[in-house]
C-alpha positions as CSV (number, residue, x, y, z in Angstrom):
1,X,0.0,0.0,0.0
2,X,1.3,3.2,-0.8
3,X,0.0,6.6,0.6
4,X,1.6,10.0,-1.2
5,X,0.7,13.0,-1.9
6,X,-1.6,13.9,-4.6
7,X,-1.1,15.2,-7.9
8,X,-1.6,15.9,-11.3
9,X,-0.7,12.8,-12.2
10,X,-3.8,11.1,-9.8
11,X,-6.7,13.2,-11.7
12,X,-7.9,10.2,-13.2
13,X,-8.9,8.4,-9.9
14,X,-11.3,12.1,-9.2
15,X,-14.6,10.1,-10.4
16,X,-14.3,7.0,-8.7
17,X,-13.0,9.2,-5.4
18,X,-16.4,11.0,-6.1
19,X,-18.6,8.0,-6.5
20,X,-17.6,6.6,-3.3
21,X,-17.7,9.3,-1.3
22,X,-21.5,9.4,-2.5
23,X,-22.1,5.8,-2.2
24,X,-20.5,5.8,1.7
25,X,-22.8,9.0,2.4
26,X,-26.0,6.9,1.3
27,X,-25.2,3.6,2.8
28,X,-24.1,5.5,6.5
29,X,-27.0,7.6,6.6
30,X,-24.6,10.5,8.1
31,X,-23.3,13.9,6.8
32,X,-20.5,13.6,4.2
33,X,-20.4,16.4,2.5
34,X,-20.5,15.4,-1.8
35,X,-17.6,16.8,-4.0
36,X,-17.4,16.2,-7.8
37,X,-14.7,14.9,-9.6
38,X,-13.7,18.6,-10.9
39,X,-13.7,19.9,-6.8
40,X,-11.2,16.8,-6.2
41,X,-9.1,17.0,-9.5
42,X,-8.3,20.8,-8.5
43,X,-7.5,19.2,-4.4
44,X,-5.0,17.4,-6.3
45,X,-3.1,19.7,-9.3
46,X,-2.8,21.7,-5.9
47,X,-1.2,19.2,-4.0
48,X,-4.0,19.9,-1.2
49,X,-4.5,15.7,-0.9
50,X,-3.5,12.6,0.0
51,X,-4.5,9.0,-2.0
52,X,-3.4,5.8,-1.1
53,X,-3.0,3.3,-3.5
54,X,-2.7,-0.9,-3.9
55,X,-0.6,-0.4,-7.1
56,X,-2.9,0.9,-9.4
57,X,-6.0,0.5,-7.4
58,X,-7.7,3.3,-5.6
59,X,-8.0,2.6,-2.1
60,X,-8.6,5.9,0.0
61,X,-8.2,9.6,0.1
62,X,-8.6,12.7,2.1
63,X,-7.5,16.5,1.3
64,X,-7.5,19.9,2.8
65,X,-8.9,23.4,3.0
66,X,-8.1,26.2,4.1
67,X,-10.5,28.7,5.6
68,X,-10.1,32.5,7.2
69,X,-7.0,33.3,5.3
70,X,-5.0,30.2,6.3
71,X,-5.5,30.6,9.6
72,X,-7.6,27.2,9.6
73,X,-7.1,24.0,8.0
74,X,-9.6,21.2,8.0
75,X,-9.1,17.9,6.4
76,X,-12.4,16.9,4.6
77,X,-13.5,13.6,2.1
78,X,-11.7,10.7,4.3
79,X,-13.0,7.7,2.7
80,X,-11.8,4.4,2.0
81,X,-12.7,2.2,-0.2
82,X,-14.8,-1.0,1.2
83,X,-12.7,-3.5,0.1
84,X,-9.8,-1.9,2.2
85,X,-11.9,-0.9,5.5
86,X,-11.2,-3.0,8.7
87,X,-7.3,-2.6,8.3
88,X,-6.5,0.9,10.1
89,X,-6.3,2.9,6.4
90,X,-7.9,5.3,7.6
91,X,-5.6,6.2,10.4
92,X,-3.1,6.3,8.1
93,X,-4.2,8.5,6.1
94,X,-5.6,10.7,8.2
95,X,-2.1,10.5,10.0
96,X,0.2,11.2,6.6
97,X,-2.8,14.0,6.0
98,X,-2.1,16.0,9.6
99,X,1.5,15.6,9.3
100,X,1.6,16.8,5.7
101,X,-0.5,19.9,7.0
102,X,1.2,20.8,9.8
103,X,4.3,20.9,7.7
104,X,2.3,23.3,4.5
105,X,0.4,25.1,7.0
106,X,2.9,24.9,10.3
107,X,0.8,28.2,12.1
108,X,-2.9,27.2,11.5
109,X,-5.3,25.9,13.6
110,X,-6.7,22.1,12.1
111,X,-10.1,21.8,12.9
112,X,-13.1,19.1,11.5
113,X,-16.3,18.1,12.2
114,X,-17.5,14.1,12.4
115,X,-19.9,11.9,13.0
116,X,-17.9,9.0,12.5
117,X,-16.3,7.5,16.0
118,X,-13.5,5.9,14.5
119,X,-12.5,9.3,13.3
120,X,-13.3,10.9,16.4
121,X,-10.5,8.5,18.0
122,X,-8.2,9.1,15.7
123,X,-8.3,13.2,16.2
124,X,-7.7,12.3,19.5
125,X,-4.8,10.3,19.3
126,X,-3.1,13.4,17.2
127,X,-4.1,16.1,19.4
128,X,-7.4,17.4,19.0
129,X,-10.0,18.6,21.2
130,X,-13.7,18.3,21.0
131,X,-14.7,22.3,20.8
132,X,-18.1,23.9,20.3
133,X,-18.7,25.2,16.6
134,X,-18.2,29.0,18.0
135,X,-14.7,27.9,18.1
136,X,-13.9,26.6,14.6
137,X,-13.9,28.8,11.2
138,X,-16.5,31.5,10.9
139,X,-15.8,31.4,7.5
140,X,-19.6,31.2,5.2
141,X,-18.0,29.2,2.6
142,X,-16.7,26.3,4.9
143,X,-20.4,25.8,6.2
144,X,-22.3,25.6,2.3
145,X,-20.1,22.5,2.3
146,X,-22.6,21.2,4.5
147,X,-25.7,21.9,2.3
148,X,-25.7,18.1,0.9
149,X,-25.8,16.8,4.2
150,X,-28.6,15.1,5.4
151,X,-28.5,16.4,8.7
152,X,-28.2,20.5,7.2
153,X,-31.3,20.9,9.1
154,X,-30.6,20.1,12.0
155,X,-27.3,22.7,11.7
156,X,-30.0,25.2,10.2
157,X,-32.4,25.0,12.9
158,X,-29.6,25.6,16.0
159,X,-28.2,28.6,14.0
160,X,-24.8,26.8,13.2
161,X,-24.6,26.3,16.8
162,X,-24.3,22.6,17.0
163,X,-25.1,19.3,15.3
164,X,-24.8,16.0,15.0
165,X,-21.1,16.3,14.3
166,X,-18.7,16.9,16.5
167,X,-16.5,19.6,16.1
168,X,-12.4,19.2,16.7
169,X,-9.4,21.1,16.7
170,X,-5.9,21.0,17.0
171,X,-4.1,24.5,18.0
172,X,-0.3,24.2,17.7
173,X,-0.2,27.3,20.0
174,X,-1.4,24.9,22.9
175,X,0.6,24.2,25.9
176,X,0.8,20.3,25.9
177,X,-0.8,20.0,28.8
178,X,-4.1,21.0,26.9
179,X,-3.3,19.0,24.3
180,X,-3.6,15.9,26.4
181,X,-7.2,14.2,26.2
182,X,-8.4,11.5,28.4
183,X,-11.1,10.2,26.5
184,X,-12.0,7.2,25.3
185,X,-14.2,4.9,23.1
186,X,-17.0,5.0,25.8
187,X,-17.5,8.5,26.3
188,X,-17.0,8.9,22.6
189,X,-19.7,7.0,22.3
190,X,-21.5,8.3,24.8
191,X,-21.2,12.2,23.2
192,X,-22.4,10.9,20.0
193,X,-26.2,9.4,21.3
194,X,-26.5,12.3,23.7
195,X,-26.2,14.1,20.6
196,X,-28.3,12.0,18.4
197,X,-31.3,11.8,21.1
198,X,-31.6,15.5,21.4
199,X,-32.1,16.3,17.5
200,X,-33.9,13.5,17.4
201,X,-36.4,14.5,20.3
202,X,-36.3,18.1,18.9
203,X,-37.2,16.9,15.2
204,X,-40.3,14.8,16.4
205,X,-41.4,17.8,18.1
Protein backbone atom coordinates (compact mmCIF):
# COMPACT_ATOMS: atom_id res chain seq x y z
CA UNK A 1 0.00 0.00 0.00
CA UNK A 2 1.32 3.23 -0.83
CA UNK A 3 -0.01 6.65 0.59
CA UNK A 4 1.62 9.97 -1.21
CA UNK A 5 0.73 13.04 -1.89
CA UNK A 6 -1.62 13.89 -4.60
CA UNK A 7 -1.06 15.22 -7.88
CA UNK A 8 -1.64 15.95 -11.30
CA UNK A 9 -0.71 12.76 -12.21
CA UNK A 10 -3.79 11.12 -9.82
CA UNK A 11 -6.71 13.17 -11.66
CA UNK A 12 -7.87 10.21 -13.16
CA UNK A 13 -8.94 8.44 -9.94
CA UNK A 14 -11.26 12.09 -9.25
CA UNK A 15 -14.58 10.10 -10.36
CA UNK A 16 -14.31 7.01 -8.73
CA UNK A 17 -13.00 9.23 -5.37
CA UNK A 18 -16.38 11.01 -6.05
CA UNK A 19 -18.60 8.05 -6.53
CA UNK A 20 -17.60 6.57 -3.30
CA UNK A 21 -17.74 9.26 -1.34
CA UNK A 22 -21.46 9.41 -2.47
CA UNK A 23 -22.11 5.76 -2.25
CA UNK A 24 -20.52 5.85 1.70
CA UNK A 25 -22.84 8.97 2.42
CA UNK A 26 -26.01 6.87 1.27
CA UNK A 27 -25.19 3.57 2.81
CA UNK A 28 -24.11 5.49 6.47
CA UNK A 29 -27.02 7.57 6.55
CA UNK A 30 -24.56 10.46 8.05
CA UNK A 31 -23.26 13.89 6.84
CA UNK A 32 -20.54 13.59 4.15
CA UNK A 33 -20.42 16.36 2.52
CA UNK A 34 -20.51 15.44 -1.82
CA UNK A 35 -17.64 16.84 -3.99
CA UNK A 36 -17.37 16.23 -7.84
CA UNK A 37 -14.68 14.94 -9.56
CA UNK A 38 -13.72 18.57 -10.89
CA UNK A 39 -13.70 19.86 -6.77
CA UNK A 40 -11.23 16.83 -6.16
CA UNK A 41 -9.11 16.96 -9.45
CA UNK A 42 -8.31 20.82 -8.51
CA UNK A 43 -7.49 19.20 -4.42
CA UNK A 44 -4.98 17.43 -6.28
CA UNK A 45 -3.10 19.70 -9.32
CA UNK A 46 -2.78 21.71 -5.88
CA UNK A 47 -1.17 19.21 -4.00
CA UNK A 48 -4.02 19.88 -1.23
CA UNK A 49 -4.48 15.73 -0.89
CA UNK A 50 -3.46 12.55 -0.05
CA UNK A 51 -4.53 8.98 -1.96
CA UNK A 52 -3.39 5.82 -1.12
CA UNK A 53 -2.99 3.32 -3.55
CA UNK A 54 -2.74 -0.87 -3.92
CA UNK A 55 -0.61 -0.43 -7.09
CA UNK A 56 -2.94 0.93 -9.45
CA UNK A 57 -5.96 0.49 -7.43
CA UNK A 58 -7.74 3.32 -5.60
CA UNK A 59 -7.98 2.56 -2.05
CA UNK A 60 -8.61 5.92 -0.04
CA UNK A 61 -8.22 9.57 0.06
CA UNK A 62 -8.59 12.66 2.09
CA UNK A 63 -7.52 16.47 1.27
CA UNK A 64 -7.49 19.88 2.75
CA UNK A 65 -8.94 23.35 2.96
CA UNK A 66 -8.06 26.24 4.07
CA UNK A 67 -10.48 28.70 5.59
CA UNK A 68 -10.07 32.48 7.24
CA UNK A 69 -7.00 33.28 5.35
CA UNK A 70 -5.04 30.21 6.30
CA UNK A 71 -5.50 30.65 9.57
CA UNK A 72 -7.60 27.21 9.64
CA UNK A 73 -7.13 23.97 8.01
CA UNK A 74 -9.62 21.22 7.97
CA UNK A 75 -9.15 17.90 6.37
CA UNK A 76 -12.37 16.94 4.56
CA UNK A 77 -13.48 13.55 2.08
CA UNK A 78 -11.67 10.67 4.32
CA UNK A 79 -13.00 7.67 2.72
CA UNK A 80 -11.77 4.37 2.04
CA UNK A 81 -12.75 2.18 -0.20
CA UNK A 82 -14.84 -0.96 1.24
CA UNK A 83 -12.68 -3.50 0.10
CA UNK A 84 -9.82 -1.86 2.17
CA UNK A 85 -11.93 -0.95 5.52
CA UNK A 86 -11.20 -2.95 8.72
CA UNK A 87 -7.25 -2.59 8.29
CA UNK A 88 -6.51 0.87 10.06
CA UNK A 89 -6.34 2.92 6.39
CA UNK A 90 -7.86 5.32 7.64
CA UNK A 91 -5.60 6.18 10.43
CA UNK A 92 -3.11 6.28 8.08
CA UNK A 93 -4.24 8.48 6.09
CA UNK A 94 -5.61 10.73 8.25
CA UNK A 95 -2.05 10.50 9.96
CA UNK A 96 0.17 11.22 6.63
CA UNK A 97 -2.83 13.95 6.01
CA UNK A 98 -2.09 16.01 9.59
CA UNK A 99 1.54 15.57 9.34
CA UNK A 100 1.62 16.79 5.70
CA UNK A 101 -0.52 19.88 7.00
CA UNK A 102 1.23 20.78 9.84
CA UNK A 103 4.26 20.87 7.71
CA UNK A 104 2.33 23.30 4.51
CA UNK A 105 0.36 25.13 6.99
CA UNK A 106 2.88 24.88 10.26
CA UNK A 107 0.79 28.16 12.08
CA UNK A 108 -2.90 27.24 11.48
CA UNK A 109 -5.25 25.94 13.58
CA UNK A 110 -6.71 22.06 12.10
CA UNK A 111 -10.11 21.82 12.86
CA UNK A 112 -13.10 19.12 11.50
CA UNK A 113 -16.27 18.11 12.21
CA UNK A 114 -17.49 14.14 12.39
CA UNK A 115 -19.93 11.92 13.00
CA UNK A 116 -17.88 9.02 12.52
CA UNK A 117 -16.29 7.51 16.03
CA UNK A 118 -13.50 5.88 14.52
CA UNK A 119 -12.47 9.30 13.27
CA UNK A 120 -13.30 10.93 16.44
CA UNK A 121 -10.55 8.51 18.01
CA UNK A 122 -8.22 9.09 15.69
CA UNK A 123 -8.26 13.18 16.15
CA UNK A 124 -7.73 12.32 19.55
CA UNK A 125 -4.77 10.31 19.33
CA UNK A 126 -3.11 13.37 17.19
CA UNK A 127 -4.05 16.11 19.41
CA UNK A 128 -7.44 17.36 19.04
CA UNK A 129 -9.96 18.61 21.23
CA UNK A 130 -13.72 18.34 21.05
CA UNK A 131 -14.65 22.28 20.78
CA UNK A 132 -18.08 23.94 20.28
CA UNK A 133 -18.66 25.17 16.56
CA UNK A 134 -18.24 28.95 17.96
CA UNK A 135 -14.70 27.91 18.13
CA UNK A 136 -13.86 26.64 14.64
CA UNK A 137 -13.86 28.84 11.20
CA UNK A 138 -16.49 31.50 10.91
CA UNK A 139 -15.82 31.40 7.52
CA UNK A 140 -19.64 31.19 5.19
CA UNK A 141 -18.00 29.22 2.63
CA UNK A 142 -16.73 26.27 4.90
CA UNK A 143 -20.38 25.82 6.20
CA UNK A 144 -22.27 25.64 2.31
CA UNK A 145 -20.14 22.49 2.33
CA UNK A 146 -22.61 21.17 4.50
CA UNK A 147 -25.74 21.90 2.29
CA UNK A 148 -25.71 18.06 0.94
CA UNK A 149 -25.83 16.80 4.21
CA UNK A 150 -28.60 15.14 5.45
CA UNK A 151 -28.47 16.44 8.70
CA UNK A 152 -28.19 20.48 7.23
CA UNK A 153 -31.34 20.93 9.08
CA UNK A 154 -30.56 20.11 12.05
CA UNK A 155 -27.34 22.69 11.66
CA UNK A 156 -29.95 25.20 10.23
CA UNK A 157 -32.45 24.98 12.94
CA UNK A 158 -29.55 25.61 15.98
CA UNK A 159 -28.24 28.61 13.98
CA UNK A 160 -24.82 26.83 13.18
CA UNK A 161 -24.58 26.31 16.80
CA UNK A 162 -24.27 22.56 16.96
CA UNK A 163 -25.12 19.34 15.33
CA UNK A 164 -24.76 15.95 15.00
CA UNK A 165 -21.15 16.26 14.34
CA UNK A 166 -18.66 16.94 16.54
CA UNK A 167 -16.52 19.62 16.06
CA UNK A 168 -12.41 19.16 16.67
CA UNK A 169 -9.39 21.13 16.67
CA UNK A 170 -5.94 21.00 16.96
CA UNK A 171 -4.12 24.47 18.01
CA UNK A 172 -0.30 24.25 17.68
CA UNK A 173 -0.21 27.32 20.05
CA UNK A 174 -1.44 24.90 22.93
CA UNK A 175 0.56 24.16 25.86
CA UNK A 176 0.80 20.32 25.89
CA UNK A 177 -0.78 20.03 28.83
CA UNK A 178 -4.05 20.96 26.89
CA UNK A 179 -3.34 18.96 24.29
CA UNK A 180 -3.58 15.85 26.37
CA UNK A 181 -7.23 14.17 26.18
CA UNK A 182 -8.38 11.47 28.42
CA UNK A 183 -11.13 10.18 26.46
CA UNK A 184 -12.04 7.21 25.27
CA UNK A 185 -14.23 4.88 23.11
CA UNK A 186 -17.05 5.01 25.82
CA UNK A 187 -17.46 8.54 26.35
CA UNK A 188 -17.04 8.88 22.57
CA UNK A 189 -19.71 7.05 22.32
CA UNK A 190 -21.48 8.30 24.83
CA UNK A 191 -21.21 12.25 23.21
CA UNK A 192 -22.41 10.89 20.01
CA UNK A 193 -26.20 9.38 21.30
CA UNK A 194 -26.46 12.31 23.71
CA UNK A 195 -26.21 14.14 20.60
CA UNK A 196 -28.31 11.98 18.44
CA UNK A 197 -31.27 11.78 21.06
CA UNK A 198 -31.56 15.47 21.37
CA UNK A 199 -32.09 16.33 17.50
CA UNK A 200 -33.93 13.55 17.35
CA UNK A 201 -36.40 14.46 20.30
CA UNK A 202 -36.26 18.05 18.88
CA UNK A 203 -37.18 16.88 15.22
CA UNK A 204 -40.32 14.85 16.39
CA UNK A 205 -41.39 17.84 18.07
Amino acid sequence: MEIVIATKSHVHYAKIISETIASSAQVRGTGIARRTPEYIAKKMENKNAIIALDGDTFAGFCYIEMWGHSKYVAHSGLIVDPKYRGKGLAKSIKTKIFEYSRQKYPNAKVFGITTGLPVMKINYELGYKPVTFSELTDDPEFWKGCQTCKNYDVLTRTERKMCLCTGMLYDPDASSDEKKHFYNNTVLARLKKIKQSLFLKNKKA
